[in-house]
Backbone bond lengths (Angstrom), bond angles and torsions (degrees), N, CA, C in turn:
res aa  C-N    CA-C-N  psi(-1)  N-CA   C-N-CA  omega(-1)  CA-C   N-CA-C  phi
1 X - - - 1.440 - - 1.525 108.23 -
2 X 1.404 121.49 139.94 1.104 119.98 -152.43 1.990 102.74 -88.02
3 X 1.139 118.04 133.94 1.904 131.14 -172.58 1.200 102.77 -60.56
4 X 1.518 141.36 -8.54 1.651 96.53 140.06 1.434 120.49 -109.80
5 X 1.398 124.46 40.57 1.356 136.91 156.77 1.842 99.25 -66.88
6 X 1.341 82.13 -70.43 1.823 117.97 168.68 1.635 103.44 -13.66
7 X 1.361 101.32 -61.34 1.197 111.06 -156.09 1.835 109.82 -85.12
8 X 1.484 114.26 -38.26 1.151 113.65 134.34 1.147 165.08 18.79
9 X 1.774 88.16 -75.87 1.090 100.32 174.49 1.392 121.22 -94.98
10 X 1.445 111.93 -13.75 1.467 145.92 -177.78 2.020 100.83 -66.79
11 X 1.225 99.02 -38.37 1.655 98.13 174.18 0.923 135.12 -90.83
12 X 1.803 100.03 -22.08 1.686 99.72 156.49 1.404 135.92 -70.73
13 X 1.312 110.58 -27.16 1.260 118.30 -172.27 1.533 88.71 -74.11
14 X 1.181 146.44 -74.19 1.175 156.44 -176.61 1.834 116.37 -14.11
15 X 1.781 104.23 -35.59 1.154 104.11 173.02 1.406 123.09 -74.16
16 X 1.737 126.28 154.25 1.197 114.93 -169.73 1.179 125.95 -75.90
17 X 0.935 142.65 136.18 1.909 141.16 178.76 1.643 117.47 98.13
18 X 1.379 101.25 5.85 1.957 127.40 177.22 1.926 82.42 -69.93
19 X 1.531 109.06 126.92 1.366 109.06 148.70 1.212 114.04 -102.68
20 X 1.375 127.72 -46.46 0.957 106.41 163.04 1.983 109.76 -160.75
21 X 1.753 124.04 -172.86 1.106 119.61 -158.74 1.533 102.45 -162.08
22 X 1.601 98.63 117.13 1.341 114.84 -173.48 1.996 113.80 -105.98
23 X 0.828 115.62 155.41 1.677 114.93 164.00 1.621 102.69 -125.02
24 X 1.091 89.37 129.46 2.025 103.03 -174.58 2.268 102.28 -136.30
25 X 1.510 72.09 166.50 1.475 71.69 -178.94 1.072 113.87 -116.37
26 X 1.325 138.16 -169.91 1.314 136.60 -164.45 1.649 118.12 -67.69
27 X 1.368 90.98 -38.73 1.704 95.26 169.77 1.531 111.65 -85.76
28 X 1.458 124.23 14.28 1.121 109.38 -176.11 1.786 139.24 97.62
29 X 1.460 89.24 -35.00 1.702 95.75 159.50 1.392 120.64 -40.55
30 X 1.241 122.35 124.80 1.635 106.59 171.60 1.684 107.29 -99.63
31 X 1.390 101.92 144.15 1.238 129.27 -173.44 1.644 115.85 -80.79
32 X 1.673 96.57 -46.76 1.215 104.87 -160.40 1.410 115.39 -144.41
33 X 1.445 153.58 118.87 1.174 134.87 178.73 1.476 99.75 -162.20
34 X 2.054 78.69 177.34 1.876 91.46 -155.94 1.582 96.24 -141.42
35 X 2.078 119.99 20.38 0.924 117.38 173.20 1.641 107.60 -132.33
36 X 0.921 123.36 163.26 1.745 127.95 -172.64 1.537 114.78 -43.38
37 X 1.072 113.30 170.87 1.942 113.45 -171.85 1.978 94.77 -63.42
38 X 1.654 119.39 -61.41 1.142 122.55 -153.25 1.569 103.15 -52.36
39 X 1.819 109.19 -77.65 1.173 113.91 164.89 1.520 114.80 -24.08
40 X 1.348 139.39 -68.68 1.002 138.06 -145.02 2.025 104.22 -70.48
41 X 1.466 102.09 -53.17 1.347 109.73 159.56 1.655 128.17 -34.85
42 X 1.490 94.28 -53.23 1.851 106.34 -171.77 1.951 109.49 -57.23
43 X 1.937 90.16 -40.77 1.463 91.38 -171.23 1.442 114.66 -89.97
44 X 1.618 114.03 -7.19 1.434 102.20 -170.46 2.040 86.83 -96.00
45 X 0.590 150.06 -6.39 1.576 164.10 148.40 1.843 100.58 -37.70
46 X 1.380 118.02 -78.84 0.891 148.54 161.44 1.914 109.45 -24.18
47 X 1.123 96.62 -65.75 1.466 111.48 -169.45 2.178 109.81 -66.17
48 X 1.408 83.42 -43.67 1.588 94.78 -179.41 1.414 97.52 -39.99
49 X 1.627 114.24 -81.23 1.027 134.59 -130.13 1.974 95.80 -72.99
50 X 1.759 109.02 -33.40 1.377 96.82 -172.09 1.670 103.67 -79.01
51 X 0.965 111.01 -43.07 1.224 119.19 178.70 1.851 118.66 -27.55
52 X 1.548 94.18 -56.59 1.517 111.48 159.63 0.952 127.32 -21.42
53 X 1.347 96.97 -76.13 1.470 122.64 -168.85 1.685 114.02 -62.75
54 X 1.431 109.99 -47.67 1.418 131.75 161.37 1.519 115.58 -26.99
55 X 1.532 106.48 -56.41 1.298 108.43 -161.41 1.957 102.33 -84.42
56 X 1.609 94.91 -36.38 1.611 89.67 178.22 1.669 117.71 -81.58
57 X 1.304 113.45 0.89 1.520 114.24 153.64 1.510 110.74 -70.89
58 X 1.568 129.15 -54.20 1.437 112.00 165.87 1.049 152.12 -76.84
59 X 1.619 88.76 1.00 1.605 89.98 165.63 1.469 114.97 -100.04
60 X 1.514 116.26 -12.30 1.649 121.83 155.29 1.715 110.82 -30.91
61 X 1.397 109.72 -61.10 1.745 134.54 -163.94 1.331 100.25 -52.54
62 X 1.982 120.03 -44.17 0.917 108.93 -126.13 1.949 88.95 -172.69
63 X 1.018 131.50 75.01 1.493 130.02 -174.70 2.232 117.30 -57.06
64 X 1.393 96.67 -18.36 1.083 99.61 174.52 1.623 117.64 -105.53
65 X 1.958 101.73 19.53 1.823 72.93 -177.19 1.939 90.56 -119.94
66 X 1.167 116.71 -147.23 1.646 93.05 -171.63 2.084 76.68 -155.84
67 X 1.560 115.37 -175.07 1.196 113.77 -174.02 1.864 99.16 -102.85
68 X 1.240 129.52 154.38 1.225 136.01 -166.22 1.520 113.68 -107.97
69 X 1.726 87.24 -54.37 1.818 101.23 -179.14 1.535 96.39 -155.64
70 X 1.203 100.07 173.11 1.604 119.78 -169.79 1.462 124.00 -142.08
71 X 1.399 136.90 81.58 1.593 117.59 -154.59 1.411 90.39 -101.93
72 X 1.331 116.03 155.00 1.641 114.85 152.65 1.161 89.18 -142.51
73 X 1.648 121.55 131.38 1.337 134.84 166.21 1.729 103.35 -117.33
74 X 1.419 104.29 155.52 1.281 119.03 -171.38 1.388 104.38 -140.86
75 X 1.588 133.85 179.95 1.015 139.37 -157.63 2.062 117.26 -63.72
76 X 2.030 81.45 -29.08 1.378 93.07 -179.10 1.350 129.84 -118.10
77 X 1.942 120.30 -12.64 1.240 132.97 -155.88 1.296 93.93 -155.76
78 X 1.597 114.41 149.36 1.422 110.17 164.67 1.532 93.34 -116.13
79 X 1.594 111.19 155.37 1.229 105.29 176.62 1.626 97.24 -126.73
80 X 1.628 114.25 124.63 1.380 111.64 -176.89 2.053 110.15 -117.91
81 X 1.634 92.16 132.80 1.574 87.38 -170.37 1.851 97.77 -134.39
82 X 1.747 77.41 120.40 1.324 92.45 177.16 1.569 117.90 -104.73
83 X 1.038 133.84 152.38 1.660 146.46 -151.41 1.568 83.36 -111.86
84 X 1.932 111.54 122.88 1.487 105.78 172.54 1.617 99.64 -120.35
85 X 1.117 124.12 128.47 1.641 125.27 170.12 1.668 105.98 -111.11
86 X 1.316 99.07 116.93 1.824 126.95 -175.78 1.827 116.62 -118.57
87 X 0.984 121.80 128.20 1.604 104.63 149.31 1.762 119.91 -1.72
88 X 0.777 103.08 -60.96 1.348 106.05 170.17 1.744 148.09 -66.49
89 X 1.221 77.39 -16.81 1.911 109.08 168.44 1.368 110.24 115.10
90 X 1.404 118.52 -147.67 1.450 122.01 -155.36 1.588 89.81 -117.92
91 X 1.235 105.17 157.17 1.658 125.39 -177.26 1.517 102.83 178.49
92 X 1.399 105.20 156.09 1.585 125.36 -175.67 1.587 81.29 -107.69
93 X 1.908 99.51 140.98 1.206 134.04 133.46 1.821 120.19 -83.19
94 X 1.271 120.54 124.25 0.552 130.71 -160.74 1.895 116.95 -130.90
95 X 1.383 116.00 102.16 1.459 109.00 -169.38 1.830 100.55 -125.73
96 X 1.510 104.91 133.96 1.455 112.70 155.90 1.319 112.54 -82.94
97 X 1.318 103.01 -176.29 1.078 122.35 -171.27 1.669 128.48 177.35
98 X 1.455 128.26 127.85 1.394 113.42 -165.22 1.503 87.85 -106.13
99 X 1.813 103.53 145.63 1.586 91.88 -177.53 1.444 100.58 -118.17
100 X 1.225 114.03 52.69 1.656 118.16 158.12 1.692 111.77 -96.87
101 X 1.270 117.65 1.17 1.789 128.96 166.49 1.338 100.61 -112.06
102 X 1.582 140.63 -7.47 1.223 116.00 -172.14 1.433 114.21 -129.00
103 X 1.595 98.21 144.22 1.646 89.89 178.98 1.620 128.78 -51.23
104 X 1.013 141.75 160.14 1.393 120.48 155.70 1.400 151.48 -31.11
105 X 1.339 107.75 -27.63 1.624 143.06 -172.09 1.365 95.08 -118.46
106 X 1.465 133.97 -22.17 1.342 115.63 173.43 1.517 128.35 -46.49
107 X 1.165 107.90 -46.46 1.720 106.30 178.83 1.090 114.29 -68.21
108 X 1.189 136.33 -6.26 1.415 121.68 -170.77 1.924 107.13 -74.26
109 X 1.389 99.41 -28.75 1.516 103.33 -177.51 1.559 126.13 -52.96
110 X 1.493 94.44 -30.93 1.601 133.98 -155.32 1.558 102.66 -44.60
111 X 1.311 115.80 -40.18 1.404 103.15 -154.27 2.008 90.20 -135.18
């Protein structure tokens, strides 16, 4: 995985209220993570499929534009999934987050 994925991922975790931060691939395999098998499974499951869908809603709108970021926040966690293209191919970064430590505007920095 290419060192500033690496590095990346090293700054997200670092921010406060990050539980945790996976790298998965398009089908879902995870590559990389920093939260337990279940969790990590449930959300990279989760992430595939919206992510998908995400990106083929904007490219419905719009065939030349592609998806950037992805937030879904909920009462207790935000879950933010970002699309990384490397030498190596395409994969989602993928970071939780509980937003009872974070400002509102905090996550946006995150990734």
């Amino acid at each position: 995985m290419a060192l500033q994925v690496e590095r990346r991922l090293e700054r997200i975790q670092s921010h406060k209220g990050v539980l945790g931060s996976a790298v998965i691939n398009p089908e879902g395999k995870v590559l990389r993570t920093s939260m337990d098998t279940t969790t990590t499974n449930q959300y990279a499951n989760m992430c595939k499929n919206l992510a998908s869908m995400a990106r083929g809603t904007v490219r419905d709108v719009d065939p030349a534009d592609d998806l950037l970021i992805l937030r879904v926040r909920t009462k207790e966690h935000e879950v933010i999934i970002a699309p990384e293209r490397t030498g190596d191919g395409t994969f989602f970064i993928v970071a939780l987050q509980s937003i009872r430590n974070v400002a509102p505007e905090g996550s946006i920095a995150l990734l």
